[in-house]
N, C-alpha and C positions, 0 to 999 in steps of 0.2 A: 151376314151372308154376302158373297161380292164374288162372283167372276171377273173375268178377266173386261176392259184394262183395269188392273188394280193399281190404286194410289201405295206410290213409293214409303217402304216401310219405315219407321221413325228409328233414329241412333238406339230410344227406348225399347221400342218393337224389337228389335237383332238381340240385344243385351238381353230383354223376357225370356226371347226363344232361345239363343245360347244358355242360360240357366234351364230351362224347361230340359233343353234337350243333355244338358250337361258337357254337352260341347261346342265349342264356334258352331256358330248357325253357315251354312253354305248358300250361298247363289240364291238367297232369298229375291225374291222380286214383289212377295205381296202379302198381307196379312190374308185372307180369303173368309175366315170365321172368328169372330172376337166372343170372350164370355161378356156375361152383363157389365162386369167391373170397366173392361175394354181391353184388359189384356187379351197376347195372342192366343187364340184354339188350334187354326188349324193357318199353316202357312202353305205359300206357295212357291214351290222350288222350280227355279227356269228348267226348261224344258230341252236346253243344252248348256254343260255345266262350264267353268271358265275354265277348266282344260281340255273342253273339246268332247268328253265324254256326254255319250245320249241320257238322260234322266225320265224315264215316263212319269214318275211320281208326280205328278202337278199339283196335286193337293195332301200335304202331308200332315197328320193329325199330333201338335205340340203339347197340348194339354196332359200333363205326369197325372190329374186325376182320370179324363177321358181314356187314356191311352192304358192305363191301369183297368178301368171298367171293359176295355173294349177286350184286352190280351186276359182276362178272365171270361169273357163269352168264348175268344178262341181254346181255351183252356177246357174248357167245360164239353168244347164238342157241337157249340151251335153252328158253324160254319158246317158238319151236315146237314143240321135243319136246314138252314137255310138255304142248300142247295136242292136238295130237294123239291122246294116251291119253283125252281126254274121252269115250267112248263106255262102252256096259254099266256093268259096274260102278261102274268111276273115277269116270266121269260120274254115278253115284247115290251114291256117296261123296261126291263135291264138292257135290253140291245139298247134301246132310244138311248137311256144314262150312258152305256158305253159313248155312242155317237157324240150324247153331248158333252165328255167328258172330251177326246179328240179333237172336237170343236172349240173346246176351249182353249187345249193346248196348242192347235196349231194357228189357232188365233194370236199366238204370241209368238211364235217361229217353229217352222216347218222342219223337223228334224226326219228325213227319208231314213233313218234309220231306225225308228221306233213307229213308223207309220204303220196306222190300225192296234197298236198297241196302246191298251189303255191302261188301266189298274186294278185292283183288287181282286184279278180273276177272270174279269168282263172280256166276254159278253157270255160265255157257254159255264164259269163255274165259281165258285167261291173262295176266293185262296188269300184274301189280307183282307178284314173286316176293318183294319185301321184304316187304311185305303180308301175302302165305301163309306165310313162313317166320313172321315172327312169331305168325299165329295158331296155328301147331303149335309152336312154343317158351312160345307159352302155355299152349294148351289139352292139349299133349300128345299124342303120339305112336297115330296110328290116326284123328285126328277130320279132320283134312285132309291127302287123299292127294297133291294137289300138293303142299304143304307140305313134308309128308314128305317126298316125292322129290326136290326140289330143296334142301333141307337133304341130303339123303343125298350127293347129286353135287356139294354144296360143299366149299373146301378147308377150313373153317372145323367146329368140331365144341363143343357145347354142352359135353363131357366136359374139354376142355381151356381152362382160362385162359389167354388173349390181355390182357387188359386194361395197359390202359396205364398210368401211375403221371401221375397229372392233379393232384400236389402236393398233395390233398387228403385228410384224415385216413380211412382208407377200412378195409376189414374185410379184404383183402387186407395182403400182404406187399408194402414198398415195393420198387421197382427202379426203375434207370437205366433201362431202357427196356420190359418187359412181362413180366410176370406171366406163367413158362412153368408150370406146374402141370395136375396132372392133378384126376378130380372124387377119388381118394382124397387126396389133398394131397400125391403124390408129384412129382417131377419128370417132366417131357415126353419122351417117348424121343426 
């Protein structure tokens, strides 16, 4: 987990996420959520991009298993649930996440053009669960209650290595096909 300032990403880190995302990685400025192995989860894209274009996405979720688990919760329909729970509390949890999510971003530079814009919806609805999932894979467990939930009701788990073996010299253990590993380094039950 790492908000911002985040430590500048490794030639390895771009190349992960380039494979992950299956194309050039963009205007990266930070790893922000690593799986156990230490490959990238969830990266962090500047928040104005190098042609000048505004970017709100601050925290974008890389992980091809997470982002699989999470566009099956959207698939399914949870993004009503969980709008729904917007009221009282949740709903004053989720402002705060929005806030701290803008905080973060303009903690890195102050883009007037995406000002009070944050992600995934925030702060009044639910509209990109990959969005919120990343921001709790970044910021950590309790700052956004969507996040959280919809990480909780995925099949996908921050605790277990899914990563795929993308031929590159990586901090994981190689495989023919993915990194089953738990976060003590044991095997997957």
């Amino acid at each position: 987990m790492t908000t911002p300032p985040f430590d500048l990403p490794s030639d390895l880190d771009i190349a992960t996420v380039s494979a992950q995302l299956g194309r050039p990685a963009r205007n990266v400025i930070g790893i922000s959520a690593r799986c156990v192995c230490g490959a990238p989860t969830v990266v962090s894209t500047s928040p104005r991009l190098q042609d000048g274009t505004p970017f709100p996405t601050l925290y974008y979720l890389s992980h091809p298993a997470a982002t699989a688990a999470v566009s099956t919760l959207e698939a399914n329909g949870v993004m009503t649930e969980l709008s729904a729970l917007l009221t009282g509390d949740v709903a004053d949890e989720y402002l705060a996440a929005h806030n701290a999510y803008l905080a973060d971003r303009t903690g890195i530079v102050d883009v007037p053009e995406i000002d009070g814009i944050s992600a995934g919806g925030m702060p009044t609805r639910v509209k990109c669960l990959h969005a919120l999932v990343g921001h709790t894979l970044a910021a950590g467990p309790g700052v956004n209650p969507i996040g959280d939930r919809a990480l909780a009701l995925s099949t996908w788990s921050p605790t277990v290595c899914q990563c795929l073996d993308y031929g590159l010299e990586s901090p994981a253990p190689a495989s023919s096909a993915a990194h089953n590993t738990t976060a003590d380094g044991g095997p997957e039950a």
